[in-house]
C-alpha positions as CSV (number, residue, x, y, z in Angstrom):
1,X,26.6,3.7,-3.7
2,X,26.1,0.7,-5.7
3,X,22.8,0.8,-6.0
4,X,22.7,4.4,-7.4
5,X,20.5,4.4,-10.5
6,X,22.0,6.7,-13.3
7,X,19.9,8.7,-16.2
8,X,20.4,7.3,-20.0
9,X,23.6,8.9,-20.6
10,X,25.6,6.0,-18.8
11,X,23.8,3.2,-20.2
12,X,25.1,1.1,-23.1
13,X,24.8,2.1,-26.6
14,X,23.2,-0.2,-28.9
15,X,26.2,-2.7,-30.9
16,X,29.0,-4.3,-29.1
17,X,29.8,-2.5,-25.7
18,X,33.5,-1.4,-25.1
19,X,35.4,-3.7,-22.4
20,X,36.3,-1.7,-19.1
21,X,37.7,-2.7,-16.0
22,X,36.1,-2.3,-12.7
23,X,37.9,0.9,-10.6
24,X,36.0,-0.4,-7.0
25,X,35.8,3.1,-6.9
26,X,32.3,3.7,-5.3
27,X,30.1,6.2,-7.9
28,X,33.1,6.4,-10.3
29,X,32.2,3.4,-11.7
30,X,28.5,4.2,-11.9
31,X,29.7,7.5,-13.9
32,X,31.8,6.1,-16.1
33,X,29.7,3.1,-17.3
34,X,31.4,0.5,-15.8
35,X,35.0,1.3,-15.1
36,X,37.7,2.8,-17.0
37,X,38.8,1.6,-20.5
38,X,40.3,-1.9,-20.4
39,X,43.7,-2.2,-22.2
40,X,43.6,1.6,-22.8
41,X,45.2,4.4,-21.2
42,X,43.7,7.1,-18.8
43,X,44.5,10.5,-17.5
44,X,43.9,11.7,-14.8
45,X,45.1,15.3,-13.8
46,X,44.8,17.3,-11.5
47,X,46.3,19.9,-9.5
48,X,48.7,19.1,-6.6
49,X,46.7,17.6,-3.8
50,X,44.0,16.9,-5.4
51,X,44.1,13.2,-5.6
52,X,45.4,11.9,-8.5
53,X,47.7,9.5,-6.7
54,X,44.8,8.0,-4.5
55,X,42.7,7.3,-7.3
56,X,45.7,5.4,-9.0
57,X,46.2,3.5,-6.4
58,X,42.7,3.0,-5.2
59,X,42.2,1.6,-9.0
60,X,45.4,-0.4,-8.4
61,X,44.1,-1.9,-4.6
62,X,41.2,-2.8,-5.7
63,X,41.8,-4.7,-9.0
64,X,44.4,-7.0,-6.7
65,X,41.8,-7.6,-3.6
66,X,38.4,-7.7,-5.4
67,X,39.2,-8.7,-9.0
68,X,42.0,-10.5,-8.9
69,X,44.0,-8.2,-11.2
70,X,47.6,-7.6,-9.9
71,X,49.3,-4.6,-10.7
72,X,51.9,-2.6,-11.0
73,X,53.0,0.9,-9.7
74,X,55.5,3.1,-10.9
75,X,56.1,6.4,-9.3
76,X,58.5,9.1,-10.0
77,X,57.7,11.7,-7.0
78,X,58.2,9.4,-3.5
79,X,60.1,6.3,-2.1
80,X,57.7,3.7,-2.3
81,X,58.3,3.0,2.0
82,X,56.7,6.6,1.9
83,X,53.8,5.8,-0.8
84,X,53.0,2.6,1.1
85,X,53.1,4.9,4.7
86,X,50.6,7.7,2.8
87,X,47.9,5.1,1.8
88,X,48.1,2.8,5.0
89,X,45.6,5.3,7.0
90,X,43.5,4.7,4.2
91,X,43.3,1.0,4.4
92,X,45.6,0.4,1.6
93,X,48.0,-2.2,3.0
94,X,50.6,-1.9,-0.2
95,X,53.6,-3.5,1.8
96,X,50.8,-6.7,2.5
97,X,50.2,-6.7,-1.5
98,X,53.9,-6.8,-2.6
99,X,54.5,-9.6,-0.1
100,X,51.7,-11.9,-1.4
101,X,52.9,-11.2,-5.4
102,X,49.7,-9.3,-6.4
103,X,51.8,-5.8,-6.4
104,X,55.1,-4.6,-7.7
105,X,56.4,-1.3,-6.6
106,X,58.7,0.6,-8.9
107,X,60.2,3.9,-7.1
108,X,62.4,6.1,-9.1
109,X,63.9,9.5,-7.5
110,X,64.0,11.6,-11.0
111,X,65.8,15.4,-10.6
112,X,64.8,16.8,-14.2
113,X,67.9,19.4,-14.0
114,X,70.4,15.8,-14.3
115,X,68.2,14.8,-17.8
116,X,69.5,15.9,-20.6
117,X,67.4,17.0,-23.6
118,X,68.5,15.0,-26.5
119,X,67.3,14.0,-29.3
120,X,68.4,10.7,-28.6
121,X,66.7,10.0,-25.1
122,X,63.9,7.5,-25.2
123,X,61.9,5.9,-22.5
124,X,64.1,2.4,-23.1
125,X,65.6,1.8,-19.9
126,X,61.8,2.4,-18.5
127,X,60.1,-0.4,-20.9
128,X,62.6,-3.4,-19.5
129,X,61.9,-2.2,-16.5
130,X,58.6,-1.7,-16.1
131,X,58.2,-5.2,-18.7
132,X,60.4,-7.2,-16.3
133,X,57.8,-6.3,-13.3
134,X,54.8,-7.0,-15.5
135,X,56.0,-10.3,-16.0
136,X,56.8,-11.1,-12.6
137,X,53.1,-10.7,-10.6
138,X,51.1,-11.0,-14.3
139,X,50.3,-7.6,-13.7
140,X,47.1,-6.4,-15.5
141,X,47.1,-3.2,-14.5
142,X,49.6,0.5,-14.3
143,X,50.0,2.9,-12.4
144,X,52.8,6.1,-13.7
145,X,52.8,8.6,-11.1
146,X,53.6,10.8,-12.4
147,X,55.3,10.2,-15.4
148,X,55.5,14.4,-16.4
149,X,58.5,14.6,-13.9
150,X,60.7,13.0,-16.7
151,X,59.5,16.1,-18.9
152,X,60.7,19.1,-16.6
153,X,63.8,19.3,-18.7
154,X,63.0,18.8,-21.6
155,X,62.5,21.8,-24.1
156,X,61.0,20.4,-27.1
157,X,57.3,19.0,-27.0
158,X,58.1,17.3,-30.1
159,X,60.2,15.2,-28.5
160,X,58.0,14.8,-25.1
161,X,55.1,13.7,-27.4
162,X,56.8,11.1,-29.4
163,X,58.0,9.5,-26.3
164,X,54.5,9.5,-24.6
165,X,53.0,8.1,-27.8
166,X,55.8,5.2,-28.0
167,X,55.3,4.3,-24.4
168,X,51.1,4.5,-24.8
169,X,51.3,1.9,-27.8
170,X,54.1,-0.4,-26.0
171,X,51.5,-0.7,-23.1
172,X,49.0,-1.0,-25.1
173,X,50.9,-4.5,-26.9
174,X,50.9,-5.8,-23.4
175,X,47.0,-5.5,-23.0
176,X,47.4,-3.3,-19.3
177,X,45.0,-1.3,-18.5
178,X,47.0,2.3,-17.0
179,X,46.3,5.1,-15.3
180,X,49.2,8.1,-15.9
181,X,48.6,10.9,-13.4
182,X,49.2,14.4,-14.8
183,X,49.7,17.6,-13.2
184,X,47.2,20.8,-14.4
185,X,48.7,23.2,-16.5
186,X,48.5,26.9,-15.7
187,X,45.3,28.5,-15.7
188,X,45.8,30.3,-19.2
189,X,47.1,27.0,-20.9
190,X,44.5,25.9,-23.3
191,X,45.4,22.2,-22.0
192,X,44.4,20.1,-19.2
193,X,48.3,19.1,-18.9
194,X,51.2,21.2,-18.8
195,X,52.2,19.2,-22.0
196,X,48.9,18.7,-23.6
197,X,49.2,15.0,-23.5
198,X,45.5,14.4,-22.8
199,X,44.7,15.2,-26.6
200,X,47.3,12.5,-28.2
201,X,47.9,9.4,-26.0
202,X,44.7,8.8,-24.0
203,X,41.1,7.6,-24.5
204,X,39.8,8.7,-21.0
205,X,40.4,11.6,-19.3
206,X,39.2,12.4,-15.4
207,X,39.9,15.6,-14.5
208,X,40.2,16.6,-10.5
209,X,39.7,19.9,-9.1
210,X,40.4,20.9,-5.9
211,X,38.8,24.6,-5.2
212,X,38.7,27.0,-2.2
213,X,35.4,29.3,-2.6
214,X,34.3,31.7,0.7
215,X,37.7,30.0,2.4
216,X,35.4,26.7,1.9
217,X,37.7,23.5,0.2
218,X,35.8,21.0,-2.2
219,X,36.6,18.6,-4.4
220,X,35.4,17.5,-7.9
221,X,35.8,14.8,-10.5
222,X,34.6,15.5,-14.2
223,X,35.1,13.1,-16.8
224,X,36.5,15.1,-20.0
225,X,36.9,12.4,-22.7
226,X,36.0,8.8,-23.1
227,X,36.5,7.4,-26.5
228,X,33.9,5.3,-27.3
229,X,31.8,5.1,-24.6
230,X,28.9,7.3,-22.8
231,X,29.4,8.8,-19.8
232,X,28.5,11.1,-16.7
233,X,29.5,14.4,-18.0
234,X,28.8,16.8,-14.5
235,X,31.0,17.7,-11.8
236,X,30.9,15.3,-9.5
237,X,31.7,15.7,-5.9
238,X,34.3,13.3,-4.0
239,X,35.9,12.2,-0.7
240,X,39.1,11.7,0.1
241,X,37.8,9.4,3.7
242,X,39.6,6.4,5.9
243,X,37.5,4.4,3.7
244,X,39.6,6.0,0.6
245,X,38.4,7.4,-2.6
246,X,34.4,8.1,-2.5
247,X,32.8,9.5,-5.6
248,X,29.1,10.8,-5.5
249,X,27.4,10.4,-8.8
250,X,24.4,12.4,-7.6
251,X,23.8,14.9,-10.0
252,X,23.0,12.1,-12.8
253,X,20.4,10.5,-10.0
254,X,16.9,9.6,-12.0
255,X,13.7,9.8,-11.0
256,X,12.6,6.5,-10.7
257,X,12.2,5.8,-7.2
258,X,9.8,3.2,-5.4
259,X,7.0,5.1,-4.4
260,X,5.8,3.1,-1.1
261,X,2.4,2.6,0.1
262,X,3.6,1.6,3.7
263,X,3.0,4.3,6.2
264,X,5.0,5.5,9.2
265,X,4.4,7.1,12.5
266,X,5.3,10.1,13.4
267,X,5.5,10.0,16.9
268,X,2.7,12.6,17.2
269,X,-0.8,10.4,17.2
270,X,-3.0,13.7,16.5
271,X,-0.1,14.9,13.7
272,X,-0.3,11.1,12.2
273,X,-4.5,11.9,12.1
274,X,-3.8,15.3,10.2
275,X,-1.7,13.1,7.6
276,X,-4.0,10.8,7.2
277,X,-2.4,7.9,8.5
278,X,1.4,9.1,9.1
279,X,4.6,9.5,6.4
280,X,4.6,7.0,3.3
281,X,7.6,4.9,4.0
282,X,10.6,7.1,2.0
283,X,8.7,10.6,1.2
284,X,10.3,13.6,2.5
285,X,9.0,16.2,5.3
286,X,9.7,18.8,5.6
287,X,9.2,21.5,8.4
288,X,9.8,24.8,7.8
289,X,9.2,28.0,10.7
290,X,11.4,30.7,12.2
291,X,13.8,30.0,15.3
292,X,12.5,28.4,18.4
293,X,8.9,26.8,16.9
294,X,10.1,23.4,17.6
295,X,11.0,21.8,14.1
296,X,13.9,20.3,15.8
297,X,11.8,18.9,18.4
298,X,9.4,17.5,15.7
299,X,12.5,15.9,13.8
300,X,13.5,13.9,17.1
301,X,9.9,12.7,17.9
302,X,10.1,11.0,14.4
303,X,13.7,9.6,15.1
304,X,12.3,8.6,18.7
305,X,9.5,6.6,16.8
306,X,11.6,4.9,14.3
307,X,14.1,3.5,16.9
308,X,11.3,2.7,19.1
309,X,9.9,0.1,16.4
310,X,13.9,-1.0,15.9
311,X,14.8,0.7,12.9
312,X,18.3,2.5,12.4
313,X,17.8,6.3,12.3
314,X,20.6,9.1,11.3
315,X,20.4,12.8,12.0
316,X,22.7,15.6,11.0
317,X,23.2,18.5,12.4
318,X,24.1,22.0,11.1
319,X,23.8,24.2,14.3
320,X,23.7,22.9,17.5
321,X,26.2,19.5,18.9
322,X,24.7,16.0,19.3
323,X,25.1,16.5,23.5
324,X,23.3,19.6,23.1
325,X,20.3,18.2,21.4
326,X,20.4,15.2,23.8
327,X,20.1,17.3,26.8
328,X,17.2,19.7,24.9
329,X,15.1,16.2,23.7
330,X,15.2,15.4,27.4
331,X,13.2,18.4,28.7
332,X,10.8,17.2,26.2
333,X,10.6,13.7,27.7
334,X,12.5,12.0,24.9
335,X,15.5,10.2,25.6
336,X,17.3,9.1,22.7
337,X,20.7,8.6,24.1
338,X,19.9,4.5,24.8
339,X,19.2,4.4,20.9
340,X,22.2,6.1,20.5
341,X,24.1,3.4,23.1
342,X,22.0,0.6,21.3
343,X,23.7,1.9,17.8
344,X,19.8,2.5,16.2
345,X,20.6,6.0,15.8
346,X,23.6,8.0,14.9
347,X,24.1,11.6,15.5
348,X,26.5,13.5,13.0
349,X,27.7,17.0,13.4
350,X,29.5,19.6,11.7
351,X,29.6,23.2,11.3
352,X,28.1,24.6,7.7
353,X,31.8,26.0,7.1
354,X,33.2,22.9,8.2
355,X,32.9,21.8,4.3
356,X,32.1,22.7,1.2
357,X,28.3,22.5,-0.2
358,X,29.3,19.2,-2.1
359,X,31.7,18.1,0.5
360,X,28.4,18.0,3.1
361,X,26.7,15.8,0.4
362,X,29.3,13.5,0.0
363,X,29.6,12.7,3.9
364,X,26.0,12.5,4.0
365,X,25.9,9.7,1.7
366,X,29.0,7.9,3.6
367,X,26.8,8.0,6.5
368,X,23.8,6.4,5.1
369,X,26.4,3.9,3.4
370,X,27.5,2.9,6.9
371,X,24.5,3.6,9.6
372,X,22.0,2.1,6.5
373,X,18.8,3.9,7.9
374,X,15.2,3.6,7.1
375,X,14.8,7.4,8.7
376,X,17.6,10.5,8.5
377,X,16.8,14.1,10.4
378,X,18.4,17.1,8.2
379,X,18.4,19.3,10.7
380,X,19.3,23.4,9.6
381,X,20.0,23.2,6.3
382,X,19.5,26.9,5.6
383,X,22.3,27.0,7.9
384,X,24.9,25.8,4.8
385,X,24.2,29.5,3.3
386,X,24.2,31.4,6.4
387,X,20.2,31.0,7.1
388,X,19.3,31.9,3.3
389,X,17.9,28.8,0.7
390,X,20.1,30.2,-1.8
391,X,20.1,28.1,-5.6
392,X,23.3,26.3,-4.6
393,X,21.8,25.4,-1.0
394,X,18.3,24.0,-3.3
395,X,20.7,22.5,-5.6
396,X,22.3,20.4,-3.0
397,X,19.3,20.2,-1.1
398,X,17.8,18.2,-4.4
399,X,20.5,16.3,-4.5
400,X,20.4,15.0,-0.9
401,X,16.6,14.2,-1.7
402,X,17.5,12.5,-4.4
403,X,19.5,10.5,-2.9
404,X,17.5,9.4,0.6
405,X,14.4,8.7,-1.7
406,X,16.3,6.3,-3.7
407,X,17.0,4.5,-0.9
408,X,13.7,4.3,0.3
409,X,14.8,6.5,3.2
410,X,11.8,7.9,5.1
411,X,13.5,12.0,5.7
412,X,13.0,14.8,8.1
413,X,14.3,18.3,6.4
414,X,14.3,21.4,8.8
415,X,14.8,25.0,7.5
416,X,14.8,28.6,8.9
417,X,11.8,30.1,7.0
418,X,9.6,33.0,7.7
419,X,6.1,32.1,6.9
420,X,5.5,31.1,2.7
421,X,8.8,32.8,1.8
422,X,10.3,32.3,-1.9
423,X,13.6,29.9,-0.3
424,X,11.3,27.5,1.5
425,X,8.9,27.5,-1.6
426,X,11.9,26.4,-3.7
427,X,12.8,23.4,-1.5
428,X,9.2,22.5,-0.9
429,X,8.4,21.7,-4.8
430,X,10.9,18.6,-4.1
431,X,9.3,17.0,-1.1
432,X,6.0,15.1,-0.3
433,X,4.9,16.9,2.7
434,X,5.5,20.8,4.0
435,X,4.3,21.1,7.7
436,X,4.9,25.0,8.9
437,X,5.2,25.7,12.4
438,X,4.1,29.8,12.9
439,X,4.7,31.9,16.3
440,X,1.6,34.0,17.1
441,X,2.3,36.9,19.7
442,X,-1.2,38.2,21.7
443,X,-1.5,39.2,25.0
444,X,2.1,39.3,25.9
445,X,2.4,35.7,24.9
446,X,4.1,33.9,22.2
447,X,2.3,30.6,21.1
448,X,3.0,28.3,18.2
449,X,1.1,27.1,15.5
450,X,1.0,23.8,13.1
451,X,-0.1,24.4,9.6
452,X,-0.1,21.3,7.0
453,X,0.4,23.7,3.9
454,X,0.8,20.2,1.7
455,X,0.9,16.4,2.0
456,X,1.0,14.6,-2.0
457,X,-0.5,11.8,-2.3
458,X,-2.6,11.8,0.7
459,X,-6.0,13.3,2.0
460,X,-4.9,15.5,5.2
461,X,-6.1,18.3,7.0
462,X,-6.7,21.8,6.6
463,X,-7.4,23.0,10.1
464,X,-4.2,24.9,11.9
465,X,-3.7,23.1,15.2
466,X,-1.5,24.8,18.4
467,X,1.5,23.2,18.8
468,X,2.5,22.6,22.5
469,X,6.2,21.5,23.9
470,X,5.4,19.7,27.0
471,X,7.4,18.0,29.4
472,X,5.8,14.4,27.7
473,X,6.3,15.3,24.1
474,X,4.6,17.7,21.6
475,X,0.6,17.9,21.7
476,X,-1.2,19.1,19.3
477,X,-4.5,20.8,20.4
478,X,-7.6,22.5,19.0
479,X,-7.3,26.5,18.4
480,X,-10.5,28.3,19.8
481,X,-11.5,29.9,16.2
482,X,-14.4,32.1,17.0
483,X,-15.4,36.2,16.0
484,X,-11.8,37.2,17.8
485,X,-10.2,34.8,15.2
486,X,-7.9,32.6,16.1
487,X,-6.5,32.3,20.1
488,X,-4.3,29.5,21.4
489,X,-2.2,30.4,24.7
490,X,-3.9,31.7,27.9
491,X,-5.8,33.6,25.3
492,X,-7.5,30.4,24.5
493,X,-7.6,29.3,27.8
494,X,-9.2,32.6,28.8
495,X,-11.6,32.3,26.3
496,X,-12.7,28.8,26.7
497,X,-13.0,30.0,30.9
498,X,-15.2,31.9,29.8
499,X,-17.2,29.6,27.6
500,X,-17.4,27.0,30.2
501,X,-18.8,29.5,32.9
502,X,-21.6,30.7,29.9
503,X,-22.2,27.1,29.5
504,X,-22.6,26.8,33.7
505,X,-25.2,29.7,33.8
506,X,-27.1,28.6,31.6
507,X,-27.3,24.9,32.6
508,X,-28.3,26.7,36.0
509,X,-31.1,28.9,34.4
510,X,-32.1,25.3,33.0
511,X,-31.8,23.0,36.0
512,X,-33.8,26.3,37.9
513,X,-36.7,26.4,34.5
514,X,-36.9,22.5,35.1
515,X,-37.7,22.7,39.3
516,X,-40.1,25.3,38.7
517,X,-41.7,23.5,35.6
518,X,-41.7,20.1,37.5
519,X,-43.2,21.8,40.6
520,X,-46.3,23.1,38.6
521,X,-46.5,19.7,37.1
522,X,-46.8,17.8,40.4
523,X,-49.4,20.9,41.4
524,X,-51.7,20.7,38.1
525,X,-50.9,16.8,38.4
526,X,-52.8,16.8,42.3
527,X,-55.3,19.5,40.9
528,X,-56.1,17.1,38.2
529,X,-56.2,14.5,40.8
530,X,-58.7,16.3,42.7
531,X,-60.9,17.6,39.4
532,X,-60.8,13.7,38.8
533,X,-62.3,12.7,42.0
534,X,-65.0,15.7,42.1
535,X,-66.1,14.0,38.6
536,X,-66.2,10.5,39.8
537,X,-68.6,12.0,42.8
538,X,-70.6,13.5,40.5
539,X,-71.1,10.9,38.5
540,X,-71.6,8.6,41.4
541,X,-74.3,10.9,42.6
542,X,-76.1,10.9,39.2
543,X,-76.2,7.1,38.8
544,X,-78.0,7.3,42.6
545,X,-79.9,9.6,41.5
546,X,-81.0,8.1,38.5
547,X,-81.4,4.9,40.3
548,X,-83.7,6.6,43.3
549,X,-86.0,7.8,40.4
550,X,-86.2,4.2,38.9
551,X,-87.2,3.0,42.6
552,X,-89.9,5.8,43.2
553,X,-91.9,5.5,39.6
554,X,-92.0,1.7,40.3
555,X,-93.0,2.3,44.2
556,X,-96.1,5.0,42.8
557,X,-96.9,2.1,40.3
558,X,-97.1,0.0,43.5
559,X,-99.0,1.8,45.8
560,X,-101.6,3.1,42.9
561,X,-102.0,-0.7,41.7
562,X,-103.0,-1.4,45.6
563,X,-105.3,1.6,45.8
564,X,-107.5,-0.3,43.1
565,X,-107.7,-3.4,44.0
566,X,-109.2,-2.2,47.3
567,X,-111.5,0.5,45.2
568,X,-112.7,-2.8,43.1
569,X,-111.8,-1.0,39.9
570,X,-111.4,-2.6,36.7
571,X,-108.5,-4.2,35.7
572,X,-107.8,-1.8,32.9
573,X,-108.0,1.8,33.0
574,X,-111.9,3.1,32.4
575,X,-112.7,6.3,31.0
576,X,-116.4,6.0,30.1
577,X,-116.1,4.6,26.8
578,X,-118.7,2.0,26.0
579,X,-117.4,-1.0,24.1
């Protein structure tokens, strides 16, 4: 959670910024501004249980492994064999610290019924004590766990508060930065502590709350006071994990994300067209519809496809168990249990009433933390309010948003939602892209339907496509759309039957037009033939003709010029002119 970007109110204020040492407390740090007060004291209270003691001692673990701060801890409650036995499951090795000199432990058994309340006890003994083991491992930091013990006998305040306020100012000559663990007051006490000790010897205080709503535990951390610096000031949820104490700053995520240009498959070639390309590389889909329209199915296919290019993939699940969902995806012709044996994708289950609403965001952002994947399948999360979006379901839903996009995390949201209903409209305003899967019922049949009711940032279809589970994937095919409206199922099938054999008759009544058209064509073709030949005939015969008169003027010509010549006529025609 390092690389969780915080709004304005954590950064630095303009002048000389305060000097804080480093809790390696993942998000607390973030919230805080960079750690808790160095050379100053902190609360932190709490009621029992809810972590007080880890925090000390995560604060104290991690100052001697990763900053090279050793430190001291004195507790009041526990044997420090059973301290060191509490923390080892958490990876807290306290026995390996005191060995190498970057730890002192200082146990002290304390029954309040043998202190007597005098005016003349002081925290003395303590001081050389606690100064001798500073001394000895250059200790940098404290730990009092939990100092309030000391107090249960005591019946002036007077007397607790003067004490606190000596012991505050003697650590605070030794330059130690402390944490002093305090235990809640009762829940009509105007203060935080049973002693009010919060208002008079600390400059940070982290209160920790450990609530039960709807039988449902979670946990939260809320910074009440830091002098002199700014800081998250929200309820902030934590974990309590093997990997120890894991604060989510979510709430005070800003909205500065990377928006990516990069697109990503689907899975679905024909859904990828209707997007216009695919997913940009760390948008959010999601894919809304009631039970049984697939959106599951559709969540896998785009886990399938991110595995298949060798990316690392997470999905959670709300309702059904990873086996379950392995064995379902198979019918489909997706086997994604070799990307879950090649450790590309990681399937996480749980119940809704498992945890509490913050407690699911929490381990959701320990997952990405570990698995570190460019996709993550949210699969029921309607599921977390018992199938309704209600405003502390959107809420978290934001906040899980929030924090996949500013990872760049490509993510898949599923949610029970019947048609454009006011829940699914709430969550939609927060993600990219809003595919709606629809069951039609007609003929006795139930058929599904894919609607793209919004995809920002990208041109993308409008047309409604059916939406077919096969035994190779999900297909998307073309609805018949037509006078009956729209038909997808056998209806469509029936329908385009029926097209197809309209489409046969009449390429019959064409193929029948065209023999009967090309036989009068080869007819009028030989008639024009024939016409052609009687012409030709004719004209033949009229050239002979012509020809045969030429032949008989110049024969009569002939045969008068030789009638005469044997007459002795004259050369020239004589009509009894005289000349």
């Amino acid at each position: 959670m390092d690389s969780t970007v915080l709004t304005s109110l954590t950064a630095g204020a303009v002048g000389p910024n305060l000097e804080k040492a480093l809790t390696g407390i993942p998000g607390l740090d973030q919230i805080t501004g960079g750690g808790l007060p160095q050379g100053r004291v902190t609360l932190v209270a709490g009621s029992a249980g809810a972590g007080k003691t880890l925090l000390g001692l995560n604060f104290l673990v991690a100052g001697a492994r990763q900053y090279g701060e050793p430190g001291v801890l004195m507790t009041f409650e526990e044997p420090a064999a059973k301290v060191a036995l509490n923390v080892r499951s958490l990876g807290f090795d306290i026995d390996e610290l005191v060995r190498t000199g970057q730890l002192a432990v200082l146990a002290f058994q304390v029954d309040p019924s043998e202190i007597v309340a005098a005016g003349e006890f002081d925290f003395e003994p303590i001081f050389a004590i606690l100064d001798d083991a500073i001394r000895q491992v250059g200790a940098k930091r404290v730990l009092l766990d939990t100092i309030e013990v000391i107090f249960g006998a005591f019946g002036d305040d007077a007397i607790v508060r003067s004490e606190l306020i000596r012991l505050v100012r003697w650590l605070d000559d030794r330059g130690v930065t402390v944490v002093l663990t305090g235990e809640r007051g009762n829940s009509g006490d105007n203060g935080l502590t049973r002693h009010g000790i919060e208002e008079y010897v600390t400059d940070c205080v982290i209160v920790l709350d450990h609530r039960v709503t709807a039988e449902i535990s979670t946990r939260r951390l809320r910074v009440v006071k830091y002098r002199g610096s700014a800081h998250g000031t929200n309820e902030y949820p934590f974990l309590i994990s093997e990997r120890g104490f894991t604060v989510l700053p979510i709430t005070s995520v800003a909205l500065d994300y990377e928006a990516s240009e990069e697109r990503v498959s689907t899975g679905i070639p024909r859904l990828d067209h209707m997007l216009g390309g695919g997913l940009f590389r760390g948008s959010t889909l999601m894919v809304s519809g009631t039970a049984g329209t697939g959106k599951t199915s559709l969540g896998a296919h785009v886990l399938n496809s991110a595995c298949a290019r060798g990316e690392h993939a997470l999905m959670v699940l709300l309702e059904e168990s990873p086996d379950q969902v392995l064995r379902n995806m198979r019918s489909l012709g997706l086997d994604l249990r070799p990307w879950v044996e090649a450790g590309l994708l990681r399937i996480w289950a749980a119940r809704p009433s498992a945890f509490g609403l913050e407690t699911h965001l929490a381990i959701l952002a320990e997952l990405i933390e570990e698995e570190k994947p460019s996709v993550t399948v949210l699969d029921g999360i309607a599921s977390l309010s018992h199938g309704v979006v209600t405003p502390e379901v959107t809420s978290i839903v934001a906040r899980q948003i929030d924090l996949l996009k500013s990872r760049g995390i490509t993510s898949v949201i599923t949610a029970l939602g019947q048609e454009e209903d006011v829940s699914a409209v709430s969550v939609s305003a927060m993600v990219d892209t809003w595919l709606q899967l629809r069951n039609i019922e007609a003929n006795g049949e139930r058929n599904r339907l894919l609607f793209v009711l919004e995809s920002r940032g990208t041109a993308h279809s409008n047309q409604v496509r059916e939406f077919v589970l096969t035994d190779h994937g999900i297909e998307l095919l073309d609805v018949y759309i037509g006078a009956a409206g729209v038909l997808a199922g056998s209806a469509r099938v029936t329908q385009q039957a029926t097209e197809r054999d309209e489409e046969l008759r009449i390429a019959e009544e064409l193929a029948r037009r065209r023999r009967e058209l090309h036989r009068s064509v080869i007819e009028r073709e030989a008639h024009l033939a024939a016409t052609q030949d009687q012409l030709d005939a004719d004209r033949s015969e009229i050239n002979r003709i012509d020809l045969r008169e030429g032949h008989q003027d110049a024969d009569t010509e002939a045969d008068r010029s030789e009638m005469a010549a044997r007459r002795w006529a004259d050369a020239a025609p004589h009509n009894g002119e005289t000349r």
